[in-house]
Structures are given as structure tokens and as C-alpha cells.
NUDRENVEX-719718 format. One record per residue (C-alpha): x negated, z negated, y. Coordinates in steps of 0.5 Angstrom, whole numbers. Example, Ala and Ser with C-alpha at 12.3 -4.5 7.8 and 13.67 -1.06 7.14 Angstrom:
ATOM       x       z       y
ATOM     -25     -16      -9
ATOM     -27     -14      -2
***
This chain:
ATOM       x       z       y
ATOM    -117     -74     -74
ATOM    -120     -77     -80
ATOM    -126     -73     -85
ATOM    -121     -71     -89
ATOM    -116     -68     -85
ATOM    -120     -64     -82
ATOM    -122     -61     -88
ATOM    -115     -59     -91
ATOM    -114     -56     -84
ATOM    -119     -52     -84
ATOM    -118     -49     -91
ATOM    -110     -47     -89
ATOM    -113     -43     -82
ATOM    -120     -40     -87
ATOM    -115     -34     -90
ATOM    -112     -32     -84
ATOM    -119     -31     -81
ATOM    -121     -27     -86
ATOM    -115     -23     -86
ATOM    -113     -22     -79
ATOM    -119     -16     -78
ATOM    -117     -12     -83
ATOM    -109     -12     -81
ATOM    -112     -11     -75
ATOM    -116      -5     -78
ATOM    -110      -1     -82
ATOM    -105      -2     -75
ATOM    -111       2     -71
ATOM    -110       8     -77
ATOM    -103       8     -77
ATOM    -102       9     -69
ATOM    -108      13     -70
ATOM    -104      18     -75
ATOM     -98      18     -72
ATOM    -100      19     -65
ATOM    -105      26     -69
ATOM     -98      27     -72
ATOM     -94      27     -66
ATOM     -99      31     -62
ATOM    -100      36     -67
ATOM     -91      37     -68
ATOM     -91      37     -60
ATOM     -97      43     -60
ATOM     -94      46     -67
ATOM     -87      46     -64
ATOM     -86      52     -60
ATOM     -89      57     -66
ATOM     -85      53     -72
ATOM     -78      52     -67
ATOM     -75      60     -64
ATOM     -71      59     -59
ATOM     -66      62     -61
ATOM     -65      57     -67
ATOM     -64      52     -62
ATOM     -60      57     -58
ATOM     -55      58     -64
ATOM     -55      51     -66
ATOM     -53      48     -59
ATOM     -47      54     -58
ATOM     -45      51     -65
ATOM     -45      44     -62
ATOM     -40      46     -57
ATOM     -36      50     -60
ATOM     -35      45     -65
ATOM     -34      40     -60
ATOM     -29      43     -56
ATOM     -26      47     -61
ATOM     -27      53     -57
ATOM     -32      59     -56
ATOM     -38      58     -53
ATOM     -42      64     -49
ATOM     -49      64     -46
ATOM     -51      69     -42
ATOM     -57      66     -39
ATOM     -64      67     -42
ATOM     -65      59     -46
ATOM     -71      54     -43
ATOM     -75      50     -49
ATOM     -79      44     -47
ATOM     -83      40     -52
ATOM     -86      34     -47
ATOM     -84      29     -46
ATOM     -80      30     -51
ATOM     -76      36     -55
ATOM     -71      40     -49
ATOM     -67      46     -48
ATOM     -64      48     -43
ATOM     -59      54     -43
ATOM     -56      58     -37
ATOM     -49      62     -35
ATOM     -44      58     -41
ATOM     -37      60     -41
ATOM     -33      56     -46
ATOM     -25      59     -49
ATOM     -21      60     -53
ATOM     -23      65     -58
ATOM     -19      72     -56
ATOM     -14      72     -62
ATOM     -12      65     -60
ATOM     -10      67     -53
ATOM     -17      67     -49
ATOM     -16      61     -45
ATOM     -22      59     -40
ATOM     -24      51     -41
ATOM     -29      51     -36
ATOM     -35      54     -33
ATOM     -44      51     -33
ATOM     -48      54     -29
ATOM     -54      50     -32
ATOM     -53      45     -39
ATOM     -59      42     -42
ATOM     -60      37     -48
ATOM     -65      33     -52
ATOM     -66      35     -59
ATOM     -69      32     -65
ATOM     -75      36     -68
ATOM     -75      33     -74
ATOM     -69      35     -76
ATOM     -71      42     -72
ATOM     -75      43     -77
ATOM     -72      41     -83
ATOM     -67      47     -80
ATOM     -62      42     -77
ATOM     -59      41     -70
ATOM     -58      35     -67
ATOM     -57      34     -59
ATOM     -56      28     -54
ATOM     -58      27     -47
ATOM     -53      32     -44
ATOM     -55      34     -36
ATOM     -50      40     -34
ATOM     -51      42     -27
ATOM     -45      44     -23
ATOM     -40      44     -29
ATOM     -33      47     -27
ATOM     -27      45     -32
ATOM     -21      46     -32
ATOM     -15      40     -35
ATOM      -8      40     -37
ATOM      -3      33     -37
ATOM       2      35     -40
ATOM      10      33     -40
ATOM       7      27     -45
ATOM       3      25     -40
ATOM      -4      27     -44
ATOM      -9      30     -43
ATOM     -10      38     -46
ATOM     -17      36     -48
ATOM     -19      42     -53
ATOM     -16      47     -58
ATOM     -18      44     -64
ATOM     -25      42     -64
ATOM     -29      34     -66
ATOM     -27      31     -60
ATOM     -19      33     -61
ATOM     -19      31     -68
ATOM     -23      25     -67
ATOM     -17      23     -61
ATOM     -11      25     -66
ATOM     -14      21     -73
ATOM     -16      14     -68
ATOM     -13       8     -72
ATOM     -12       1     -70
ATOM     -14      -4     -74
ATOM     -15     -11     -74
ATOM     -15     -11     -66
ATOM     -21      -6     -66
ATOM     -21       1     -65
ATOM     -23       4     -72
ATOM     -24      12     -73
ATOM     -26      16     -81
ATOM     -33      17     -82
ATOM     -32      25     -82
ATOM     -29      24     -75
ATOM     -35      20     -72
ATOM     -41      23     -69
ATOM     -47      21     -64
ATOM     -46      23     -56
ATOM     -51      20     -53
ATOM     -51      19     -45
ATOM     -48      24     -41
ATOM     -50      26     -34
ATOM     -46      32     -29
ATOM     -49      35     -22
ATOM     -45      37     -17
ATOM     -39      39     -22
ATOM     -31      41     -21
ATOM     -25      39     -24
ATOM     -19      42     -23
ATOM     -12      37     -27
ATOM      -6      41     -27
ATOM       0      36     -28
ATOM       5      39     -31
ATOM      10      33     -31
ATOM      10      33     -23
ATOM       8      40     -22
ATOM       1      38     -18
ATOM      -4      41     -19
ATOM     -11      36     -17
ATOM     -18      39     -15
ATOM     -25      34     -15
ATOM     -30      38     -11
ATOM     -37      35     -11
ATOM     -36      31     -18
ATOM     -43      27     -21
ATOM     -42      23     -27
ATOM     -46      17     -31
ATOM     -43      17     -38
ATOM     -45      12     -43
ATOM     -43      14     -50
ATOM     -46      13     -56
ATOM     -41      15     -62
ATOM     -35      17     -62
ATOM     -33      11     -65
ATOM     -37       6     -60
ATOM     -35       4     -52
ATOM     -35       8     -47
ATOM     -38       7     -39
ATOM     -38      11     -35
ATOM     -39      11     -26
ATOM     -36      18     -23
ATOM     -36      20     -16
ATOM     -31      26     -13
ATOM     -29      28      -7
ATOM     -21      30      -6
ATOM     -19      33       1
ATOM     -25      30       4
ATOM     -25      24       2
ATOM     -30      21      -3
ATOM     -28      17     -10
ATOM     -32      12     -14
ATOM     -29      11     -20
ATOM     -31       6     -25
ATOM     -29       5     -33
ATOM     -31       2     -38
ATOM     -26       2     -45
ATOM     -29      -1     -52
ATOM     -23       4     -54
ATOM     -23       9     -51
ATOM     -21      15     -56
ATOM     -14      11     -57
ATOM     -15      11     -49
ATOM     -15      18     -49
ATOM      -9      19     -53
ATOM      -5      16     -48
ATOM      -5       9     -54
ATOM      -5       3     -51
ATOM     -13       1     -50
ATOM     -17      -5     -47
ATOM     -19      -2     -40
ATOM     -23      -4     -34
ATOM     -22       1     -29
ATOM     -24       1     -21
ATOM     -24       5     -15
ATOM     -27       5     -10
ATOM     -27       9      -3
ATOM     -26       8       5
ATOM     -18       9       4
ATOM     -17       5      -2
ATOM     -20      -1      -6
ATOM     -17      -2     -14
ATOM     -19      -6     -20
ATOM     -15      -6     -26
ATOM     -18     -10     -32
ATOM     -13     -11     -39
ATOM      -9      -6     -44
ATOM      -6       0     -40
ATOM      -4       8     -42
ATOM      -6      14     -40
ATOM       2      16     -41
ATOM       6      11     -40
ATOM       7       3     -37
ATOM      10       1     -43
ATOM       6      -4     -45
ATOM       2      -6     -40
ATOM      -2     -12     -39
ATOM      -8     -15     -35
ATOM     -10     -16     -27
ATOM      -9     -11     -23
ATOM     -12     -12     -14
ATOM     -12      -8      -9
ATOM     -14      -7      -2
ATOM     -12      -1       3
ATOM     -16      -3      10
ATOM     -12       3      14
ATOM      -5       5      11
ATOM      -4      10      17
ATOM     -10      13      15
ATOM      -8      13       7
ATOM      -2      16       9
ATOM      -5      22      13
ATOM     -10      23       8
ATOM      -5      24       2
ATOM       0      29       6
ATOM       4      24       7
ATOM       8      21      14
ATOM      13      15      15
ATOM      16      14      21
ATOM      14       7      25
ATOM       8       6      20
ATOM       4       5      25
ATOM       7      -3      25
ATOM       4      -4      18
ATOM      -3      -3      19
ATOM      -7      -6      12
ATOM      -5      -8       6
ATOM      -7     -12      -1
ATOM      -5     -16      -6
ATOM      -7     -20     -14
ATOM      -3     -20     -19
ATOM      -3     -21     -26
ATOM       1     -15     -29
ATOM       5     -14     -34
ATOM      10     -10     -38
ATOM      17     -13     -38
ATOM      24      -9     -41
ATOM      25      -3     -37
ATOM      19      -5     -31
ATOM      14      -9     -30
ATOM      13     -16     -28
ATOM       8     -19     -22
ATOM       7     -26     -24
ATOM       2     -29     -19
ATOM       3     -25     -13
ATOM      -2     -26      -8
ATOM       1     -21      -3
ATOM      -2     -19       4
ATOM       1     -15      11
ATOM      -3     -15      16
ATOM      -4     -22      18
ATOM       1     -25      14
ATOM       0     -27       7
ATOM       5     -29       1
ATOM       6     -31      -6
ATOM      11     -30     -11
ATOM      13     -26     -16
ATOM      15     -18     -16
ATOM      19     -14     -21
ATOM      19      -6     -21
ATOM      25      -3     -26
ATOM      26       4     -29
ATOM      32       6     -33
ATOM      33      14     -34
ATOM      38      17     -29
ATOM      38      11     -25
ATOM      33       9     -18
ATOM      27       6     -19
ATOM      29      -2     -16
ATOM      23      -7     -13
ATOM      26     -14     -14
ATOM      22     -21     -13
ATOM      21     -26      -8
ATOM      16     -27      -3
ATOM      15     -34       0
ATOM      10     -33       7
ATOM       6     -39      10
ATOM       7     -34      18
ATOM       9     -28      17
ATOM      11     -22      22
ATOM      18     -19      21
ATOM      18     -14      24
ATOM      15      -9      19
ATOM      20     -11      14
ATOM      25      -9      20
ATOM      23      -2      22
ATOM      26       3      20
ATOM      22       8      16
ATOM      23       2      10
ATOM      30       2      10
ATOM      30      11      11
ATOM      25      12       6
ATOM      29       6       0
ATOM      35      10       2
ATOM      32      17       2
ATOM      36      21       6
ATOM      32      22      13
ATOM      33      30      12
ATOM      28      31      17
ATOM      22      28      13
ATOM      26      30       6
ATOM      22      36       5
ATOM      15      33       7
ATOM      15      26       3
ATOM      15      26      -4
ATOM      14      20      -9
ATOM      19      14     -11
ATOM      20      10      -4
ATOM      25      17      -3
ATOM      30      15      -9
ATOM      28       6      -9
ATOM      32       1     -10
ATOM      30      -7      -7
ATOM      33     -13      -6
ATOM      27     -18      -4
ATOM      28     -25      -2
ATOM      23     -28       3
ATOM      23     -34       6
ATOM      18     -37      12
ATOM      15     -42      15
ATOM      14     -39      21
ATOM      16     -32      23
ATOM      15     -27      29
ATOM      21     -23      31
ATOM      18     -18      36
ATOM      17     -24      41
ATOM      21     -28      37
ATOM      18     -34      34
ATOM      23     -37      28
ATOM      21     -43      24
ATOM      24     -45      16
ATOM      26     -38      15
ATOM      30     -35       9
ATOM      32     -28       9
ATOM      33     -22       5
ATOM      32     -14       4
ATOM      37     -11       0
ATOM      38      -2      -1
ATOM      42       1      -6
ATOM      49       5      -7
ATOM      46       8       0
ATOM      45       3       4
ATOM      40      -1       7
ATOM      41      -8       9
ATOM      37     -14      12
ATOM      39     -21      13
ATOM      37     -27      16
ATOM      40     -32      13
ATOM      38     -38      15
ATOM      33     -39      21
ATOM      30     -45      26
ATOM      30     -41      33
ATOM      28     -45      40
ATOM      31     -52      37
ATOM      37     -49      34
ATOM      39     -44      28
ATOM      40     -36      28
ATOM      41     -31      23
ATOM      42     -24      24
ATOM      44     -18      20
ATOM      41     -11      21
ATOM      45      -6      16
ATOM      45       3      14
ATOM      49       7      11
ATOM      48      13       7
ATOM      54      16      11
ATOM      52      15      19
ATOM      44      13      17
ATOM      41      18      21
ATOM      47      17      26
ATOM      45      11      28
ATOM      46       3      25
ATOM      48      -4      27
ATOM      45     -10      28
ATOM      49     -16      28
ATOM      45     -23      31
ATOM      48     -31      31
ATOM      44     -36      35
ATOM      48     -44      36
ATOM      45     -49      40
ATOM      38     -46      43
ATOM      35     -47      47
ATOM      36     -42      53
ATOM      31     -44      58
ATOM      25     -45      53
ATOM      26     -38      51
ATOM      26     -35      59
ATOM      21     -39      60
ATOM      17     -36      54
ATOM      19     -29      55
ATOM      17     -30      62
ATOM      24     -27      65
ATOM      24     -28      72
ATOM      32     -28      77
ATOM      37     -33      77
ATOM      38     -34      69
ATOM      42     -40      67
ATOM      38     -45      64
ATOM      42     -48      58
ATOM      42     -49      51
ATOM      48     -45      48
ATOM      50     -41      42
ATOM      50     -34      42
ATOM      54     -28      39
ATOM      51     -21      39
ATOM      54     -14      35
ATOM      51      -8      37
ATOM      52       0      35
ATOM      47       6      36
ATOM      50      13      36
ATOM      43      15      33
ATOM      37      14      28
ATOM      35       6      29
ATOM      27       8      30
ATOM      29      12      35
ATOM      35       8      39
ATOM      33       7      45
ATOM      37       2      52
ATOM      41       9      52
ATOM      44       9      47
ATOM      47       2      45
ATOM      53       0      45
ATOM      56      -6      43
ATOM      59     -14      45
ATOM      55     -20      47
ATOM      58     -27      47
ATOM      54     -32      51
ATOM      57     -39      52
ATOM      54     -46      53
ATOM      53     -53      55
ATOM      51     -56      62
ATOM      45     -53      66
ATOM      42     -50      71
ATOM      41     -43      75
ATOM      35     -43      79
ATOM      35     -39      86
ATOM      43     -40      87
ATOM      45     -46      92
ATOM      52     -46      94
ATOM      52     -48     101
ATOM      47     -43     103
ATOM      52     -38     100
ATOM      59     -40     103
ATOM      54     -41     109
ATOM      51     -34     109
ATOM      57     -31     108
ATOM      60     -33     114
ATOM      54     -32     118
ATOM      53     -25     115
ATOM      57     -18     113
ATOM      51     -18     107
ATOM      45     -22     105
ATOM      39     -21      99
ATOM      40     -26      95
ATOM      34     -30      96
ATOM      36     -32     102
ATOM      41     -36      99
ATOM      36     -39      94
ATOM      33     -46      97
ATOM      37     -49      91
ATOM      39     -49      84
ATOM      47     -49      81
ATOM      48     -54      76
ATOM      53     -52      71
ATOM      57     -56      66
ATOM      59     -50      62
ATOM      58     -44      63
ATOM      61     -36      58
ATOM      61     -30      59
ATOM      63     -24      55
ATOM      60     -16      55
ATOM      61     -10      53
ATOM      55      -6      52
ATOM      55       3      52
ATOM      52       9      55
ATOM      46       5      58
ATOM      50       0      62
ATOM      53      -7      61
ATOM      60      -8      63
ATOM      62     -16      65
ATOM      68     -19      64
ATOM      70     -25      68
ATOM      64     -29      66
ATOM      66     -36      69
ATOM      61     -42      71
ATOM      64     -48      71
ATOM      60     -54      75
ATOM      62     -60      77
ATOM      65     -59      84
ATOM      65     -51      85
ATOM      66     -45      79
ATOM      63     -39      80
ATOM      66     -33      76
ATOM      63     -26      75
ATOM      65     -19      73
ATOM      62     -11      73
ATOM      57      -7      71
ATOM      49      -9      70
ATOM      45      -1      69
ATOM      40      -5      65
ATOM      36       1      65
ATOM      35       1      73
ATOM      37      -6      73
ATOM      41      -5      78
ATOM      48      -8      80
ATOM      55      -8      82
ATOM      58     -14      80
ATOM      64     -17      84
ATOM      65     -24      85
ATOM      67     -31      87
ATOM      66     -38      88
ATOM      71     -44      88
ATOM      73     -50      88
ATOM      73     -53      81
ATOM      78     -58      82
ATOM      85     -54      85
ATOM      86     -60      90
ATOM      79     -59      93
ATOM      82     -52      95
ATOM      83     -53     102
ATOM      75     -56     102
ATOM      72     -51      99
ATOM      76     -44      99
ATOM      76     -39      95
ATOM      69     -33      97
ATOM      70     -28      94
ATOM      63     -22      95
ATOM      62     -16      92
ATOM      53     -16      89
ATOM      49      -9      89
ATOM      43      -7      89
ATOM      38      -9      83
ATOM      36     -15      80
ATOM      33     -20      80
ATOM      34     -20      89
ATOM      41     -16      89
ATOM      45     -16      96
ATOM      51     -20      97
ATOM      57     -18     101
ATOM      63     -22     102
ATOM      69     -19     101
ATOM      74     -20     108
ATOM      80     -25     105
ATOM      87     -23     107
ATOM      83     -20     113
ATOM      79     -25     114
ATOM      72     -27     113
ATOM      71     -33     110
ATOM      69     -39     114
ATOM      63     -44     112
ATOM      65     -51     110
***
């Protein structure tokens, strides 16, 4: 750095140096002074300030906040450090008399910060409440708005919010400071009067963030209600429209063992018209939700969690879930969803779910279908709520589905409930190496009288699925079509074998039965007056066509004439199969195939009991004679 440099640079820093000390010196006396004032307010206080000012000045306060008249019957507490408190006891807030004399709610302990400087100016100003096991008392009315108050600050400040330019805007003259408020150990009692329910929170704490009426709001509240506690967190840079059931931006979640949900967009208190935003939510135990909110839905215990993602908004009459993300149990979807409301019709769910893997079987048990069509007398008085009186038609399609122990592949299928019946169908299905469809349907008429299942398989592959189900006895090992109609005379989700009747229609192409060799039947049978089955099961029946018919009732099925073609004999069947005992009594016979092959094979007629799958065989004597072995 040159001579002259430094010179120049040391002429600009030359000032400051001189200066520095004596800021230095007034800083020190203004702390100085104003730490003596504030010590000499802080000792002066309690002998300029009375209680009983403060005491008035807080029941003005929330008398003018409430509109309603607020009593102190306890003895008031003023402290003056750290900073100006008072503490009051034993608050009632009502109606004055001439109005009706209406209880709002019950403090046992309020205390609030004031500020000195207006204390002893001869004003009240208060912020940082603190109230201490609090029991208030709410009211939503047919609107769906909250009672708030008779006619204090906090109602009118509701009742003149305007928006404005996208912003919430309040008058001057309706604004104030609020500050933070905190609650210990409260009680909260809502009364809907729409619904006629009435809702107690017990062990109620709140953090509440709010510095002017006109400003945001946040606010964490933990309850418990019937047992089970609730974490509720919402924030609104709008909450004064918000309260006045208008549409405000909103971000809400809760939380609780049972139930998980968050909601961030513009909603109302009061209605749905005009919702918009993202909406998740997850219940880990439904079961355990249901039995927490009173509630009992047969076969529930299929579905046992539930959650979903979706972008959420008003749509006409309903909503609309666009962005679906949809999971029960194990299985999870995408699509989208829509929920309409019209006066003086149903509720209607409509939509359309596609499922990478799915389980059928929760949209096929009964309690969807009774509590959609709302006509299960039994539960009718202990379930209340939309699912009673709602209408669905829903679209679903898979590319896997588990049918019970059915696996389906390339499914599309469908549940419709309305006009008093409840249908689900399966449409179109890959099943074993072929194709099914199925229709499952109630009636408002013979609902709790039972319901009929109607099941279409063509070209599976029937020894695939033997193999899989792991049956065991002579099965004919084929691929074949199968028509199933089947009725229960009583409620489907508690049908049981019993109960069934119907007709099976079972017919295929070439196959196999194991465990039937025809020589050692034509050979035990002139050997012996009866045999077990297994003693004629050295071989297997190869077929070339094989159908059979059945009808189905009072717990048995009756067989009519199911005949076996193979190749040089043919067996044919007829009787009743108790499925229930798995017992037998069938008659039968085996023959030649060929008509001009009769002489080398005749005709052996034999009668089948015992059950399944090692029944006895007994030839029946033709013309009186016992078949002889050829």
C-alpha cells in the first residue's frame, strides 16, 4: 500500500474511532434508564394497579368477546413478574337473564397476560390466555354453523368477514389482537342439531396461535372421545370465513390410533359445494374403527385396512376423486371415483377402479351389498349413516384376482346397487386356461331370504384346478365348461352347504379319472357281492367325453344320468351325493360303447354307498344273474 494511500485510509476510519466511545456511553445510559423504569414499574405496580381493575377489565373483555355475561366468583391473583398476570377463578359465561340465561360454558382457572403501560393509563388490554379445565358448551345448527356466541366480537367479526381480491378482509372496528391461547384438561360438548347427535371431548388441550382476529390461525387440539384419543391439527390464513361455514384455504389433519387423515385446499364447515384440494387418509384396524364408532357390519372382518390419495373436488351435485390411489388390504387401485347427492334421492358412489392384484372377496361379502340396499331389519336400528340408503355402480378391472381359492386373471367386473337391488358381476375373466364369468345378485324383496349366484366357466382346465384345491378321489381330470345356478333360502352371508339349491351343468372334453380301472371293476364284481373302491383303483378311466347334470337342495345333490363316454366302455351315473357327510348313494353301470361290442363287454350294473372318496361298490344281479368278468 503506497504513503499516500494509507494516509487517506486512515483519515476515513479517524472519525469513527472518536465517535464509537461516546455511542458507546448514551447506549449504556438509556439500558441503564430503562432497565431503573422498568424495575421501579414492576415494584410500583401492585400499589398504582388494584385488582379489582384488572378484574373488571378482564370480565369486560369477555363479555365483549362472547356477547355473553361473564361472573367471577373466585378471589383474582395479580403477578407483576416476569411479566404483568392475572389469574381468575370459578368463571361462568351466560346469557344475560332478560335474554334467556343461557350457559356457554364453565373455567375453573383463566389467566392472561396484561399490559402495564395501558394498566396505568386506566385501559385493559389482555393476551396469552391459559384456561385451566374449561367446559364449554357448541351448538351446529341446521346450517351446519357453529352458535359461537349471542352477540359479542368474535360473532360479529364472523358475520362482517368479506372476500376480497383472493384475501380474507375484516372492518378496522371488527379487528383485535388475540394473541396465544392455551387449554388444560377442558371439556367440549357439540350439539348437531341436523343429525340430532350430541359429541363429548373429555381431556381436551389446545395450543392455539392467533394474533388478530384479521391474521391466520393455527392451532394443535388433542381430545379423547369414547376412549380414544384425537389429534387434530389446523391451520387457515382464513379462519374467520372458515368459522362462517364460507369457503376458506385450509389445511386440517387427525391423527389417532384408529384413523389417519389430512385435508389441504378450500373447504366449509357447512357444506361440500365448493370443495377443492387433496385429501389422504388411512384406517390401520376397520374392524376396530367400527366397534369404536358403535357401529357392526356383518363379514366386516374380511376387509381389515383401508386408505387412500386423492385430489378432491366439488363436481355438480357431488364430488369427484380424480388421481385415485385406493388400498384394501393388500390390494391397491387407481382410478377415479365420483359421490352424488340430489335431494330426495340416494346417495350414488360411481367410478372406476383398475387393481394390479386384488382380492374379490370383500367386494363379495354380503355386508357391502346389505348395507348399500339398507334393508337388513336386524341391523337397521344399530347402523346409521350414508352406507344405509346408497346407491353404487363401480367398474373394476384386474390383472390378477383371488376369488376365495380362486385365482382369475385379465379381470373386468362391476357392483351395481340400486332400485333395491344389489348386483355384482364379473364380466369377462381369465380362469385355469380359459374364461368365467359370474353374476351374484339381491333383491330388496327376498334379501334377507336369500340370493342367487349364477357362475359360467368354458374351457378350463379342470385338472389344474383339482390339483390346486388339492381334492382328493376319482375326479375326472379334464378340460371342460361349466354352468353353475344356485338359490339360498336364506341370507347370503349366512348360507350355509344346507341351504343351497340349484343345477350344475358340468360337460368336457377327453380325460382321465384316476383311481377307476374297468377291468378290475368288471373283475371284483364277479368275484365279490361288494367291494371299497380302492380295490378296483390299480388304473385310470380314460374318457372322451364326459357330462353330467345336478340338482342341488336340502344339503344334497341329486345326479341325473351323468354319462362317461371312453373309448371302448361308458360309464354312466345317477343318485344323490349328501355333500355335507360326503356320503353316497348312487346306481350305476358300465358298458360297452360300441353297441356291437355288447356280448364282449355286458352290461354291469352296481349300486355305490358309503362316502366319498373310498365308497362301497355292490353289483346289482341282472335278470337274476351275477355278471360274469370278461
Amino acid at each position: 500500500m503506497s504513503t499516500s494511500r494509507h494516509r487517506r485510509w486512515r483519515r476515513k476510519i479517524g472519525p469513527v474511532s472518536r465517535w464509537l466511545p461516546a455511542f458507546a456511553r448514551l447506549s449504556t445510559v438509556f439500558l441503564l434508564i430503562a432497565l431503573a423504569l422498568f424495575v421501579a414499574l414492576r415494584v410500583a405496580a401492585p400499589y398504582l394497579i388494584s385488582t379489582g381493575f384488572v378484574r373488571s377489565g378482564i370480565e369486560d373483555t369477555l363479555s365483549k368477546w362472547t356477547g355473553y355475561h361473564a361472573e367471577i366468583k373466585g378471589s383474582p391473583v395479580l403477578e407483576f413478574w416476569p411479566t404483568p398476570r392475572i389469574t381468575l377463578n370459578q368463571i361462568t359465561i351466560r346469557q344475560p337473564r332478560e335474554s334467556g340465561d343461557k350457559l356457554l360454558g364453565s373455567i375453573e382457572s383463566l389467566s392472561a397476560d396484561f399490559s402495564l403501560i395501558d394498566a396505568l393509563r386506566g385501559r385493559t388490554s389482555f393476551h396469552e390466555f391459559h384456561l385451566v379445565r374449561p367446559k364449554l358448551a357448541l351448538t351446529r345448527d341446521e346450517k351446519g354453523l357453529i352458535d359461537w356466541s349471542y352477540a359479542g366480537l368474535l360473532a360479529r367479526a364472523i358475520s362482517g368477514v368479506r372476500y376480497e381480491n383472493g384475501a380474507e378482509v375484516l372492518d378496522p372496528d371488527l379487528d383485535a389482537e388475540i394473541g396465544a391461547v392455551t387449554v388444560e384438561d377442558g371439556t367440549l360438548v357439540v350439539t348437531d342439531v341436523k343429525s340430532a347427535t350430541t359429541y363429548h371431548f373429555d381431556s381436551v388441550t389446545a395450543d392455539i396461535a392467533w394474533p388478530r382476529l384479521s391474521g391466520a390461525i393455527s392451532a394443535v387440539v388433542i381430545a379423547r372421545i369414547n376412549g380414544e384419543d384425537l389429534k387434530v391439527d389446523f391451520a387457515s390464513r382464513q379462519p374467520l370465513l372458515a368459522f362462517a361455514g364460507r369457503n376458506a384455504e385450509t389445511r386440517t389433519s387427525l391423527t389417532s390410533n384408529l384413523l389417519t387423515a389430512h385435508f389441504q385446499g378450500i373447504a366449509s364447515i357447512a357444506n361440500l359445494s365448493a370443495l377443492s384440494g387433496n385429501i389422504t387418509a388411512s384406517i390401520p384396524d376397520v374392524p376396530a374403527l367400527l366397534t369404536w364408532s358403535g357401529k357392526s357390519i356383518p363379514g366386516i372382518a374380511t376387509l381389515k385396512s383401508a386408505s387412500l390419495e386423492s385430489d378432491i373436488m366439488s363436481s355438480g351435485n357431488g364430488l369427484r376423486f380424480n388421481n385415485l390411489s385406493l388400498s384394501l388390504n393388500e390390494a391397491s387401485a387407481t382410478g377415479v371415483m365420483d359421490l352424488f347427492t340430489q335431494p330426495g334421492k340416494r346417495p350414488k358412489i360411481g367410478g372406476t377402479l383398475a387393481f394390479d392384484q386384488m382380492n374379490l372377496k370383500p367386494f363379495l361379502d354380503a355386508f357391502a351389498l346389505r348395507l348399500a340396499a339398507g334393508e337388513a331389519e336386524e341391523i337397521s336400528a344399530g347402523i346409521s349413516g350414508p352406507l344405509r340408503v346408497l346407491d353404487v355402480d363401480v367398474r373394476l378391472s384386474a390383472r390378477r384376482a383371488q376369488m376365495g381359492l380362486f385365482e382369475l386373471s385379465d379381470v373386468g367386473a362391476s357392483m351395481i346397487v340400486a332400485g333395491g337391488e344389489a348386483k355384482f358381476d364379473i364380466g369377462d375373466s381369465q380362469f385355469e386356461g380359459g374364461e368365467m364369468t359370474a353374476h351374484l345378485e339381491a333383491t330388496q324383496r327376498d334379501f334377507d331370504g336369500g340370493g342367487k349366484l349364477q357362475l359360467s366357466i368354458r374351457n378350463a382346465d379342470f385338472a389344474a384346478l383339482a390339483e390346486r384345491l388339492q381334492l382328493k378321489g376319482p375326479l375326472p381330470l379334464a378340460t371342460g365348461s361349466l354352468d353353475l345356478d344356485l338359490q339360498s333360502p336364506k341370507a347370503i352371508w349366512t348360507t350355509g352347504l344346507a341351504d343351497v339349491t340349484g343345477r350344475l351343468h358340468f360337460w368336457t372334453r377327453e380325460g382321465t379319472i384316476p383311481g377307476i380301472d374297468a377291468a378290475a371293476l368288471r373283475t371284483q364284481a364277479a368275484e365279490k357281492p361288494f367291494f371299497p373302491l380302492s380295490a378296483a383303483a390299480g388304473g385310470a378311466f380314460a374318457f372322451n367325453q364326459l357330462n353330467l347334470q345336478a340338482d342341488f337342495a336340502n344339503g344334497s345333490a341329486e345326479m341325473h344320468d351323468a354319462r362317461i363316454a371312453g373309448a371302448t366302455q361308458t360309464l354312466t351315473l345317477s343318485g344323490v351325493i349328501t355333500y355335507q357327510s360326503n356320503g353316497l348313494a348312487l346306481s350305476g353301470s358300465l358298458e360297452a360303447t360300441d353297441p356291437a361290442k355288447a356280448a364282449e363287454l355286458p352290461l354291469l350294473p352296481f349300486f355305490i354307498g358309503g362316502s366319498w372318496p373310498n365308497p362301497v361298490i355292490s353289483p346289482v344281479p341282472l335278470f337274476g344273474n351275477t355278471p360274469r368278468a370278461q
